[in-house]
C-alpha positions as CSV (number, residue, x, y, z in Angstrom):
1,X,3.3,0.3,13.4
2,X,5.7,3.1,13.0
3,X,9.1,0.9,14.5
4,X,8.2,-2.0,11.9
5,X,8.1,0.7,9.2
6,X,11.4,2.6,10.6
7,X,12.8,-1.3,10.8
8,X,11.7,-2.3,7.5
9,X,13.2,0.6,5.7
10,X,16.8,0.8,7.4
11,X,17.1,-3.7,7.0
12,X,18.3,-2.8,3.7
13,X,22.0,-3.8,2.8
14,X,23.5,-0.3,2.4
15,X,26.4,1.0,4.4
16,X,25.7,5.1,3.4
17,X,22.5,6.6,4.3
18,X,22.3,9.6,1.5
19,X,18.7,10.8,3.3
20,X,19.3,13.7,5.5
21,X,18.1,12.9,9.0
22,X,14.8,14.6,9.9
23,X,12.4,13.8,12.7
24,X,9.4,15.4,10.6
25,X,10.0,12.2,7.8
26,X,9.1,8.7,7.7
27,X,10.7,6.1,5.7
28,X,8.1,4.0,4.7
29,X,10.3,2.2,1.7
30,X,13.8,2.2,0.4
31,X,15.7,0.6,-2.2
32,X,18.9,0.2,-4.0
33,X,18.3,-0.1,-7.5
34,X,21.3,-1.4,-9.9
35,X,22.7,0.2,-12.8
36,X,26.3,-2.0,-13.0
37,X,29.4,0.0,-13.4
38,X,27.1,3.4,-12.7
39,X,26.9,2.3,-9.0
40,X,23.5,1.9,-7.4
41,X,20.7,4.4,-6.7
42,X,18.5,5.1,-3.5
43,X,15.2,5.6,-4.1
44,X,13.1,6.5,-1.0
45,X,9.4,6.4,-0.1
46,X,9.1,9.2,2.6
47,X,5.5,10.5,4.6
48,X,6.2,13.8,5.9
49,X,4.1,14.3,9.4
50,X,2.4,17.0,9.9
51,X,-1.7,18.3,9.6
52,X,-2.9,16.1,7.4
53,X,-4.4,12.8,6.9
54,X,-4.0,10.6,10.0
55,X,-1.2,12.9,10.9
56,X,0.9,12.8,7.9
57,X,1.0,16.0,5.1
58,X,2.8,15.0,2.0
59,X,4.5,12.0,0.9
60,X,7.7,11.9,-1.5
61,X,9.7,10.0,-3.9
62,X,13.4,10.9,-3.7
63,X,16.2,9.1,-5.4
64,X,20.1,9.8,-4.5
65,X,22.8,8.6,-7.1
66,X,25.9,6.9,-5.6
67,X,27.7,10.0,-4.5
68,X,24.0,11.3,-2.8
69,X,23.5,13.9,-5.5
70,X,19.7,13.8,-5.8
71,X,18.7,12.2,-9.2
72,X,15.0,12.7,-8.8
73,X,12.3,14.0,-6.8
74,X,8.8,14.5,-6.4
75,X,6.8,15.8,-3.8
76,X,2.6,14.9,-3.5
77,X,1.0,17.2,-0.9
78,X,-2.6,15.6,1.1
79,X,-0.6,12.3,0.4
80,X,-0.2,9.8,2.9
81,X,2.5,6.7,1.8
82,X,4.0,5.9,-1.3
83,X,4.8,2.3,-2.0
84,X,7.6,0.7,-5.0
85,X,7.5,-1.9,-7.3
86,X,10.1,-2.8,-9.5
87,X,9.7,-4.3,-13.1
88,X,10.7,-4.1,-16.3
89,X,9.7,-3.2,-20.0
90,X,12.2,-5.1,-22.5
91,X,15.3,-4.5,-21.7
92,X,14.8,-1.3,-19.5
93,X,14.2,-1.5,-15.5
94,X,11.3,0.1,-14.3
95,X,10.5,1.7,-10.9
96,X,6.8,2.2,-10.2
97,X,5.9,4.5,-7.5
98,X,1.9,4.3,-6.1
99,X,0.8,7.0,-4.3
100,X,-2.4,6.9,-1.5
101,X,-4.2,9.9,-1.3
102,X,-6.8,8.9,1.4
103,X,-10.7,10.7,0.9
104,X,-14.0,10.5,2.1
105,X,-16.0,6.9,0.6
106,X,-12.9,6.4,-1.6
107,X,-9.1,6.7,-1.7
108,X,-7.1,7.6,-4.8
109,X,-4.1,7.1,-6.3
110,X,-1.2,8.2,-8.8
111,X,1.4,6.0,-10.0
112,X,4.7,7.6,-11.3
113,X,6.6,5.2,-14.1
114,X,10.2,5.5,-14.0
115,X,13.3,4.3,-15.9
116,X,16.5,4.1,-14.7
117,X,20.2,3.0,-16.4
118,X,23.4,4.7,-17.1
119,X,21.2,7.9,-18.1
120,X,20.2,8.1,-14.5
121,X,16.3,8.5,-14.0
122,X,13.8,9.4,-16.4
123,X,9.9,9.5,-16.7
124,X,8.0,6.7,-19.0
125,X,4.8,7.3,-18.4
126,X,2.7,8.8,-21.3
127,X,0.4,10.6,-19.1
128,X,-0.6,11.7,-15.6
129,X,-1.6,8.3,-14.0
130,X,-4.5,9.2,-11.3
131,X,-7.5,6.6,-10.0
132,X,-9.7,5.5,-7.7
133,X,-9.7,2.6,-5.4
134,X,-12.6,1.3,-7.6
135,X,-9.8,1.4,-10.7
136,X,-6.7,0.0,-11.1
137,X,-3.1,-0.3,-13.1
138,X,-0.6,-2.4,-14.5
139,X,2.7,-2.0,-15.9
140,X,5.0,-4.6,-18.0
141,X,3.6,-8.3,-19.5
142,X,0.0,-7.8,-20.6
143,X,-0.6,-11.2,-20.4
144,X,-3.1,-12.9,-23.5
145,X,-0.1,-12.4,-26.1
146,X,-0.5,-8.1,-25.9
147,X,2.9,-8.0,-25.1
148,X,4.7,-5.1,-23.2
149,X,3.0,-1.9,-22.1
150,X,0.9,-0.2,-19.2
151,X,-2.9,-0.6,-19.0
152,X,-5.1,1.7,-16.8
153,X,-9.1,1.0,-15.9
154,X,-11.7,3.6,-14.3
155,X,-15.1,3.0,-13.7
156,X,-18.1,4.9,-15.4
157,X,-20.7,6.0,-13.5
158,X,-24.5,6.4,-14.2
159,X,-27.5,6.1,-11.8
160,X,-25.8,3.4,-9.9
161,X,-24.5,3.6,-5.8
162,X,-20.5,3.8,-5.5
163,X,-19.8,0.3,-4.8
164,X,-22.4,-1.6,-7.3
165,X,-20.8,-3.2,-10.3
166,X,-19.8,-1.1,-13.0
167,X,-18.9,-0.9,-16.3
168,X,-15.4,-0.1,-17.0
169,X,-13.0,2.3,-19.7
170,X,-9.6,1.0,-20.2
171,X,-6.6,3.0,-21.6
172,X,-4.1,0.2,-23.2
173,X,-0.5,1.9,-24.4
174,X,2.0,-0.5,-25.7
175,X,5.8,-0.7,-25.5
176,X,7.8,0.0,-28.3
177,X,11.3,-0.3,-26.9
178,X,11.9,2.7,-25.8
179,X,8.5,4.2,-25.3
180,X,5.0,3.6,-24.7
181,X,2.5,4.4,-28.0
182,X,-1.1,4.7,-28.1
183,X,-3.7,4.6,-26.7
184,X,-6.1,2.3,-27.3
185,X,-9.4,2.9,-25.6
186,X,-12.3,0.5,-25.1
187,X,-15.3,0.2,-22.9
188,X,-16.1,-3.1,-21.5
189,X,-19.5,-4.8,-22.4
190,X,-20.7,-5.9,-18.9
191,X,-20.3,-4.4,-15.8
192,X,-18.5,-5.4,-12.8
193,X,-18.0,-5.6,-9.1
194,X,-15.4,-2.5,-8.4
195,X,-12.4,-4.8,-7.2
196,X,-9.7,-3.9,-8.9
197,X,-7.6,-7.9,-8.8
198,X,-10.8,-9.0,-10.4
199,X,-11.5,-6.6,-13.2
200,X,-7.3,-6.9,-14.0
201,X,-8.0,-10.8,-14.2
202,X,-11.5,-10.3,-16.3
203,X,-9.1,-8.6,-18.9
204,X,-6.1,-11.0,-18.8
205,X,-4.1,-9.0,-16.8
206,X,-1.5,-10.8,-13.9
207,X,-2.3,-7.9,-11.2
208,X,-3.3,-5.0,-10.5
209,X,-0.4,-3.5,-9.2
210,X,-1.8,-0.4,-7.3
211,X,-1.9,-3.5,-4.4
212,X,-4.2,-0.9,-2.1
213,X,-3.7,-3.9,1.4
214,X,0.6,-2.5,1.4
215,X,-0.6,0.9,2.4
216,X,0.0,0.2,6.3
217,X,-0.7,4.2,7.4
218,X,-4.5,3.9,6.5
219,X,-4.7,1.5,9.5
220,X,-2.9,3.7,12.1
């Protein structure tokens, strides 16, 4: 599992590595991501081994400008693997970041919203971003005419067992070129089974884009 990772990551078309070499890290993702005449960025995915969950005790985001001056980082300790998706909102290029937190009958996660351009990297997100593997997240077309914006759905609990259908509160916050605004909170009527892909479809969502099957680590 670990050589198809360590493959993976270094198959990518770039002839400068600016990741220090360290035999404690694990590239589980990296990426060049465009900004024209401001040259490309490296964004990285790294697990840091150690005493932690299945052997690993932190995972990071760090992203290197052309000349490998670090741009951003962000470091989640108890984490096991972080995991990119690019996308966009308008005109502005997005970089989502999900983050696996593995716990006990449930796993959690955080997702990190990131622009990138000319400014070099900045944080879109209008809030901290945490849920469960009951929840789930999307970021860009809203799909049923909302437009542009970032939804987020948890779960409410009552007298019900962890994996029986619930009934769900979702957070909607809406692009206004530049930035998100709201939110707009609702709960939903019925209650469902606790898949994420089918409550994102039961509210006219494409995805849900937490995507918990690309976490390979969990399997190890």
């Amino acid at each position: 599992m670990l050589v198809f990772l360590l493959a993976a990551a270094v198959a990518v078309p770039d002839p400068k590595s600016c990741l220090p070499a360290d035999p404690a890290d694990l590239v589980v993702e990296q990426l060049l991501l465009d900004r024209g005449a401001a040259g490309a960025l490296q964004a990285y995915s790294v697990s840091r081994r150690g005493d932690g969950p299945q052997g690993y005790e932190s995972s990071r985001i760090v992203i290197y400008a052309a000349d490998c001056r670090v741009r951003y980082q962000q470091v989640f300790d108890g984490a096991l693997e972080t995991h990119f998706t690019r996308t966009r909102l308008g005109e502005q290029p997005v970089l989502l970041s999900t983050i696996l937190t593995p716990g006990g009958s449930g796993d959690s996660f955080e997702q990190v919203v990131l622009g990138y351009g000319d400014d070099g990297v900045f944080a879109l997100a209008p809030r901290r971003l945490t849920h469960s593997n009951m929840d789930g997240f999307h970021v860009g077309d809203l799909g049923g005419g909302r437009g542009e914006g970032l939804m987020l759905w948890s779960a409410l609990w009552g007298n019900d067992s962890h994996y029986d259908p619930h009934r769900y509160r979702v957070w909607l916050y809406r692009w206004r070129g530049d930035h998100f605004v709201g939110p707009e909170i609702w709960t939903t009527r019925k209650p469902y089974d606790p898949d994420p892909p089918t409550v994102a479809k039961t509210l006219g969502l494409p995805t849900d884009q937490t995507e918990a099957e690309r976490f390979k680590l969990m399997g190890e």
